[in-house]
C-alpha positions in Angstrom: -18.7 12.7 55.7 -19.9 12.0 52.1 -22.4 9.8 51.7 -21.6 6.6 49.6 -23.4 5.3 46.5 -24.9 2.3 48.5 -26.3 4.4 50.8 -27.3 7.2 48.4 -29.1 3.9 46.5 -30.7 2.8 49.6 -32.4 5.9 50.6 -33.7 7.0 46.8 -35.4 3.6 46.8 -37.4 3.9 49.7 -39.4 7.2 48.2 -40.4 5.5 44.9 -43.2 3.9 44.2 -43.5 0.0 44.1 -42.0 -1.3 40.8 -40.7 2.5 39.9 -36.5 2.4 39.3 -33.8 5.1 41.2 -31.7 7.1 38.4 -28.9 5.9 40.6 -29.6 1.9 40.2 -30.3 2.7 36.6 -26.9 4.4 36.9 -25.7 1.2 38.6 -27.1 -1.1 35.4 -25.6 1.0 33.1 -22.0 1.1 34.7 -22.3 -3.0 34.7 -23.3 -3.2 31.1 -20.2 -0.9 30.4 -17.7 -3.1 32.5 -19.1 -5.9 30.7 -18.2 -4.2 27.0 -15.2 -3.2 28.3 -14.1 -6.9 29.4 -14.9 -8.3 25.8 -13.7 -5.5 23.8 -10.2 -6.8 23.2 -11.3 -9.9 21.7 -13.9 -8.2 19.8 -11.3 -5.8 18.0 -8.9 -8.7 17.4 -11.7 -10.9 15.6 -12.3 -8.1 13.6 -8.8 -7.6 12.9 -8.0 -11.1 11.8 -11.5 -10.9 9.9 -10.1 -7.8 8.0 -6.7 -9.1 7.3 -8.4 -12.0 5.7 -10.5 -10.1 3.4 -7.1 -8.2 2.5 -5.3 -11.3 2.0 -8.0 -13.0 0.0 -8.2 -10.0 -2.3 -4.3 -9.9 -2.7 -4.0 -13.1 -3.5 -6.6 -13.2 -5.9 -4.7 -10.1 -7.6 -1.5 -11.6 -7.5 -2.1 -15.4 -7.6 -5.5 -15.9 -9.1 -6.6 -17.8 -6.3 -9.7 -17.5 -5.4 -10.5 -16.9 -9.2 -11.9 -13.5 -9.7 -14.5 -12.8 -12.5 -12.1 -9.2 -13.6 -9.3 -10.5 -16.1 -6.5 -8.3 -16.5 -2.6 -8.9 -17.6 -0.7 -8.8 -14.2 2.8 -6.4 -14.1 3.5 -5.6 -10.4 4.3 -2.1 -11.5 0.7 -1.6 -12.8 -1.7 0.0 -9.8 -3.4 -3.2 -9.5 -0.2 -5.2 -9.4 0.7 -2.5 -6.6 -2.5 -2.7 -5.1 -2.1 -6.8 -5.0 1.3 -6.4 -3.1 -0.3 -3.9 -0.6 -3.4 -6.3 -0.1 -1.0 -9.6 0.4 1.5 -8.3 2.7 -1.0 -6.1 4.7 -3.2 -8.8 5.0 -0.6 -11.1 6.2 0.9 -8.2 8.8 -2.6 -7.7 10.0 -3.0 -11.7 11.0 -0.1 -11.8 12.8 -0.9 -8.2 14.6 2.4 -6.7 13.4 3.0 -3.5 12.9 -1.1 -3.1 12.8 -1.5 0.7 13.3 1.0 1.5 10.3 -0.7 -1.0 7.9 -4.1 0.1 8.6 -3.4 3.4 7.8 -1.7 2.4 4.6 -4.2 -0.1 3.7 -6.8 2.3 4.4 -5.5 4.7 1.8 -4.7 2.1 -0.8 -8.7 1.5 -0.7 -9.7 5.0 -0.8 -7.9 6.1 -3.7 -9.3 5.3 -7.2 -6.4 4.5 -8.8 -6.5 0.7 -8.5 -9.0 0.5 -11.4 -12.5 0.0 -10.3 -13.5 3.4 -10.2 -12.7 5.6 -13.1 -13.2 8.9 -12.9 -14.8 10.5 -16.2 -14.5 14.6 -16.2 
């Protein structure tokens, strides 16, 4: 019959020395400390979700509304990249608040602020 944990934990302690810790309580700790992350790491992820899509929406707007005032001046046309990029930012944002379709505008989002097309980066060659 296999023996359990509990028992396993019982009879390692009993041949330490006083004040000396089992690897199978440290074991035990850790598992509790991971069951504890795991517990709180939905509402971890959706504040920094809705932290994100803020950022996204605070940047689009500024592209697209000039509010919050930004310090780069430019002539808006939505088919310019930063009028493109001001779209993305706005409506991701907004989708990312509300948790819609969040996998899709992530990845979307993600490439809109990798690629240096959107004017703050230019490339010189």
């Amino acid at each position: 019959m296999p023996r359990r944990r509990f028992d396993l934990e019982r009879s390692e302690s009993r041949h330490l020395a006083p004040g000396a810790q089992s690897s199978a309580a440290s074991r035990g700790r850790m598992h509790e400390e991971e069951v504890k992350m795991s517990t709180w790491s939905p509402q971890f992820l959706s504040i920094l979700r809705i932290v994100s899509a803020l950022l996204f929406l605070e940047h689009g707007t500024s592209k697209l509304l000039g509010v919050p005032p930004s310090a780069m001046h430019w002539s808006f046309q939505v088919t310019s990249a930063m009028g493109w990029s001001g779209i993305l930012e706005f409506v991701g944002g907004i989708l990312l608040a509300i948790g819609l379709f969040t996998r899709v505008t992530a990845f979307i989002l993600s490439g809109e602020m990798a690629s240096p097309r959107h004017g703050h980066v230019r490339m010189t060659g």
